[in-house]
C-alpha positions as CSV (number, residue, x, y, z in Angstrom):
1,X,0.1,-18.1,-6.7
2,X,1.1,-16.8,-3.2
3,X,3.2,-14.1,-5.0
4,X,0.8,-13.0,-7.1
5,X,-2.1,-12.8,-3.8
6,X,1.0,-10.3,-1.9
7,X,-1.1,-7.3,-3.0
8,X,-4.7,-9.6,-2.9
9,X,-6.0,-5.9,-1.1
10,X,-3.8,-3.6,-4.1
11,X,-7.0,-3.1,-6.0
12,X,-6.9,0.4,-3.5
13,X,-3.8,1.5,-5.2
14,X,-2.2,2.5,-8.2
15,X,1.7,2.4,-8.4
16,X,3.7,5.5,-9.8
17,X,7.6,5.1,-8.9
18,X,10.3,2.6,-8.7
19,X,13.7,3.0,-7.0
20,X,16.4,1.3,-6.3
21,X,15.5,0.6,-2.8
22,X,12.1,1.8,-2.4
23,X,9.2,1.4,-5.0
24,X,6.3,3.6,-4.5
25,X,2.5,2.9,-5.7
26,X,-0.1,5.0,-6.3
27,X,-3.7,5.0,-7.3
28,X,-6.6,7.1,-7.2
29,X,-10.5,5.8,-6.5
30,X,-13.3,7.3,-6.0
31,X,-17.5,6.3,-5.3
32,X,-20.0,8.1,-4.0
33,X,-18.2,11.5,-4.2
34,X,-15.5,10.3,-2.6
35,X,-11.8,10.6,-3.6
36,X,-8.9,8.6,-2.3
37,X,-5.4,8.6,-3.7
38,X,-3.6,5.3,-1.8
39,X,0.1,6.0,-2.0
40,X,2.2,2.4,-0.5
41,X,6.3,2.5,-0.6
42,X,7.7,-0.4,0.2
43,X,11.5,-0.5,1.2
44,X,13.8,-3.5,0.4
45,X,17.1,-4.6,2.1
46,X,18.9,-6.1,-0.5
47,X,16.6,-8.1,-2.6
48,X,13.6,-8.5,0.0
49,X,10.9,-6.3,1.2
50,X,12.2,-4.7,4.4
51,X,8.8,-2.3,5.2
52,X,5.8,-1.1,3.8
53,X,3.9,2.5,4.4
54,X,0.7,3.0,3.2
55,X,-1.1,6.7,2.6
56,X,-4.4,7.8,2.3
57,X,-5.3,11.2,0.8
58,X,-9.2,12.0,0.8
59,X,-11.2,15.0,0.0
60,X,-12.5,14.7,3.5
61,X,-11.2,14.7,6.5
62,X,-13.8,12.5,7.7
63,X,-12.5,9.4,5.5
64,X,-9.3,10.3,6.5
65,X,-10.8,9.5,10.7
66,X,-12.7,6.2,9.1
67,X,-9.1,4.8,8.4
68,X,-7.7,6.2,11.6
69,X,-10.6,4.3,13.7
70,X,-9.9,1.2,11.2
71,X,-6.5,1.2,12.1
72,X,-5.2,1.5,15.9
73,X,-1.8,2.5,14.4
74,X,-2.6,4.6,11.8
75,X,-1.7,8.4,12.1
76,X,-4.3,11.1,10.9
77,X,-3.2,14.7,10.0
78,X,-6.2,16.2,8.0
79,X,-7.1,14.5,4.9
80,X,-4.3,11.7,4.9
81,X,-4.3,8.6,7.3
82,X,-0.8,7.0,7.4
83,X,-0.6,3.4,8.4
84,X,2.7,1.2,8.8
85,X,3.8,-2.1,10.5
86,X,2.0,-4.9,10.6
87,X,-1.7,-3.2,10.2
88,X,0.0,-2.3,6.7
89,X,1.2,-5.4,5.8
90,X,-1.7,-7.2,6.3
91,X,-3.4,-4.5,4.3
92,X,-0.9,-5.5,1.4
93,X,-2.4,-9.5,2.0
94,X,1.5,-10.2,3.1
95,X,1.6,-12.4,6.3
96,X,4.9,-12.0,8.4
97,X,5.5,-15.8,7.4
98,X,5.6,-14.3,3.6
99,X,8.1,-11.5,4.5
100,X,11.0,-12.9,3.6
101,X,10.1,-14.3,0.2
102,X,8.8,-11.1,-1.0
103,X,11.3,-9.3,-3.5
104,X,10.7,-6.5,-5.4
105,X,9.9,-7.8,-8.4
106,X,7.4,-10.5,-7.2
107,X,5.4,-6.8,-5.7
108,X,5.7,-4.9,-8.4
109,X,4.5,-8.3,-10.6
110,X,2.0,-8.5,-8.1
111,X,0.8,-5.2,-8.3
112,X,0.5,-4.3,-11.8
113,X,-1.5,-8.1,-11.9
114,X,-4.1,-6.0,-9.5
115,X,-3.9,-3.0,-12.2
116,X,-1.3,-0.9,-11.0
117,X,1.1,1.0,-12.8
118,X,4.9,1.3,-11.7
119,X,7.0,4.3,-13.3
C-alpha cells in the first residue's frame, strides 16, 4: 500500500518516457482556462530512486510564480517553475524514510495506478 501512495500527489502528472536510468512522466491538466503540463524524471542508482525533478509548463506566467511562491526552492523562467529536492519529493508523497525502498518499478506501478501513462 505504501508503494502504491509514492505518487499519492501524481494525479498532476502524466508519464511519457522510460529509460534505463531515468523515467520521465508527463501529464497535461487544465481548469478554469488554465493549462499545465507536469513533467517529473526520476533518476535511479542502480535499482532505487536516486532524485526526482518536477516541471511545470503553464500558459501563464503567472501560474508559473504561484508554484514559485509555493515552493521556496523552486526555479521560475517564464511559464515553467522547476522544483527538486526534498520540496519535490514530498510533492511525489515519498518521505525521505521511503527513499530507499522506492525502485523503478514500484513508481512507474505507482504512477500508472494514479492514471499515468509510461512510454
Amino acid at each position: 500500500m505504501k508503494k502504491v501512495a509514492v505518487l499519492g500527489l501524481a494525479s498532476l502528472f502524466l508519464l511519457t518516457g522510460c529509460g534505463s536510468k531515468k523515467v520521465t512522466c508527463s501529464r497535461d491538466f487544465s481548469a478554469a482556462g488554465i493549462k499545465v503540463t507536469s513533467k517529473v524524471t526520476a533518476s535511479f542508482k542502480g535499482k532505487k530512486i536516486n532524485g526526482i525533478e518536477l516541471a511545470f509548463e503553464t500558459n501563464s506566467k503567472d501560474t508559473a510564480k504561484l508554484f514559485c511562491t509555493q515552493y521556496k526552492d523552486a526555479k521560475c523562467s517564464g511559464k515553467t517553475a522547476t522544483i527538486k529536492g526534498d520540496a519535490a519529493y514530498s510533492m511525489m508523497g515519498i518521505s525521505k524514510s521511503d527513499v530507499k525502498d522506492v525502485t523503478k518499478s514500484d513508481f512507474v506501478d505507482a504512477a500508472k495506478a494514479n492514471g499515468f501513462k509510461c512510454n
